[in-house]
C-alpha positions, 0 to 999 in steps of 0.5 A, a space after each residue: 081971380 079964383 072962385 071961392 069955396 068953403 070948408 065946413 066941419 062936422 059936429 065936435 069938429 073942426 076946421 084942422 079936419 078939413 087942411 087936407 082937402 083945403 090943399 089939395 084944392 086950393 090951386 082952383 079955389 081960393 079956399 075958405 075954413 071957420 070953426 063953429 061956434 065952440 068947435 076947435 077952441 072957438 068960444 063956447 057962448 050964447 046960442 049953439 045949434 044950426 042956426 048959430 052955426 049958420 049965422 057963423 058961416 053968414 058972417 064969413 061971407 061978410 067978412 070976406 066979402 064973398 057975393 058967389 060962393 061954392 060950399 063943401 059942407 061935411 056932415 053938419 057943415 052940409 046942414 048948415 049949408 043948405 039951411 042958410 042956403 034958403 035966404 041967402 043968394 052969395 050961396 051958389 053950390 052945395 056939395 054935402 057929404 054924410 049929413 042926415 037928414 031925416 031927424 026924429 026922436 028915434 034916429 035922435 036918441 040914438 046918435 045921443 046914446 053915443 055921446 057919452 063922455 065918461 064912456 068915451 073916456 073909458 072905452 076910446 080914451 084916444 078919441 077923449 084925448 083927441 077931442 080935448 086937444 081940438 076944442 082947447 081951452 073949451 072943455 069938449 065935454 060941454 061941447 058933446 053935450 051941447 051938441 046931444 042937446 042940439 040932435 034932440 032939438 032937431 030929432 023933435 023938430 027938424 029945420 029942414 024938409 022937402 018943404 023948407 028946401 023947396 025954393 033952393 034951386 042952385 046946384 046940390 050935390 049930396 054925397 055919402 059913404 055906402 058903409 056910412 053907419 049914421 046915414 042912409 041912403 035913402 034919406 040921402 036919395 029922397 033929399 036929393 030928389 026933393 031938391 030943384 036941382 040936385 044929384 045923389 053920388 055914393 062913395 063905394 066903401 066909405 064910412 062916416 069920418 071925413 078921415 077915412 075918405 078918399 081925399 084926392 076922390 073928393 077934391 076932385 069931384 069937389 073941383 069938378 062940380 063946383 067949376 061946371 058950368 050950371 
């Protein structure tokens, strides 16, 4: 029997991003995907946020009937991750790739200013029509602005740190792209090294979307970490 790996999307993502990856694995793993919560035309109601977000992921696991699961967690999919991680014990890899991590009103305000979707429209209606198309039938707006509402929570009170993270002790991986433009590395190296048992890769000339990286890299560091024994 394989051992299980799941999938997670970023934020106004979802899982169709992630099929190419999920191929090139699959010979290893039995390989699992979800949308989020209002992501990739999943309905947009009740709670939204990481804690929705993560309940989605804990109710896959459910339902699936996964007691040891690997995690691939892609930007906010990494979040998520390492935020159900802390209670729930089926988790027993993480491998993030260009998640932030260090949140403030700052760094919040600033990812916000750029979801915008009358400018989007405006100056990228490529993009606007893309996101249209992944969220149908929810309105991708709503769902941008959900998701600015969500950075701002998180800017005035982050869920995780150091402190929160402490009693995850299964093996981590963070990764990010050396051109990432929305995380650093060194809110990347400082996650890692407050981790009981985590590591930092780089991925040299890689920017933040998950199309612009190297897919045959990642799956194989993918399936490299996740079948090493701990």
């Amino acid at each position: 029997m394989k051992p299980a790996a799941i999938l997670l999307h970023g934020a106004l993502g979802s899982e169709k991003q992630l099929l190419p990856l999920k191929q090139f694995i699959s010979g290893k793993f039995e390989v699992y995907t979800l949308n989020f919560t209002g992501h990739g035309g999943k309905a947009l109601e009740g709670q939204f946020g990481i804690e929705k977000f993560s309940q989605d992921l804990a109710n896959l696991l459910d339902q699936e009937h996964l007691n040891a699961v690997n995690i691939f967690g892609y930007s906010m999919g990494g979040y998520v991750a390492l935020y159900l991680a802390q209670t729930d014990s089926r988790i027993t890899k993480i491998f993030t790739l260009g998640t932030k991590f260090a949140w403030s009103p700052e760094t919040s305000q600033h990812e916000v200013k750029m979801l915008n979707p009358a400018k989007i429209e405006e100056k990228v209606p490529a993009f606007a029509k893309a996101l249209e198309a992944r969220h149908a039938p929810e309105d991708w707006k709503v769902v941008m602005h959900k998701t600015s509402e969500m950075m701002l929570s998180l800017g005035d009170s982050p869920i995780l740190n150091a402190s929160s993270l402490k009693d995850v002790k299964i093996p981590v991986t963070i990764g990010l792209g050396s051109e990432d433009n929305m995380v650093t590395e060194d809110e990347s190296r400082t996650l890692a090294s407050s981790l009981p048992n985590a590591s930092f890769k780089l991925y040299k000339g890689f920017k933040h979307p998950i199309e612009q990286i190297d897919t045959t890299l990642l799956a194989n560091d993918l399936t490299d970490f996740f079948l090493k024994e701990s």
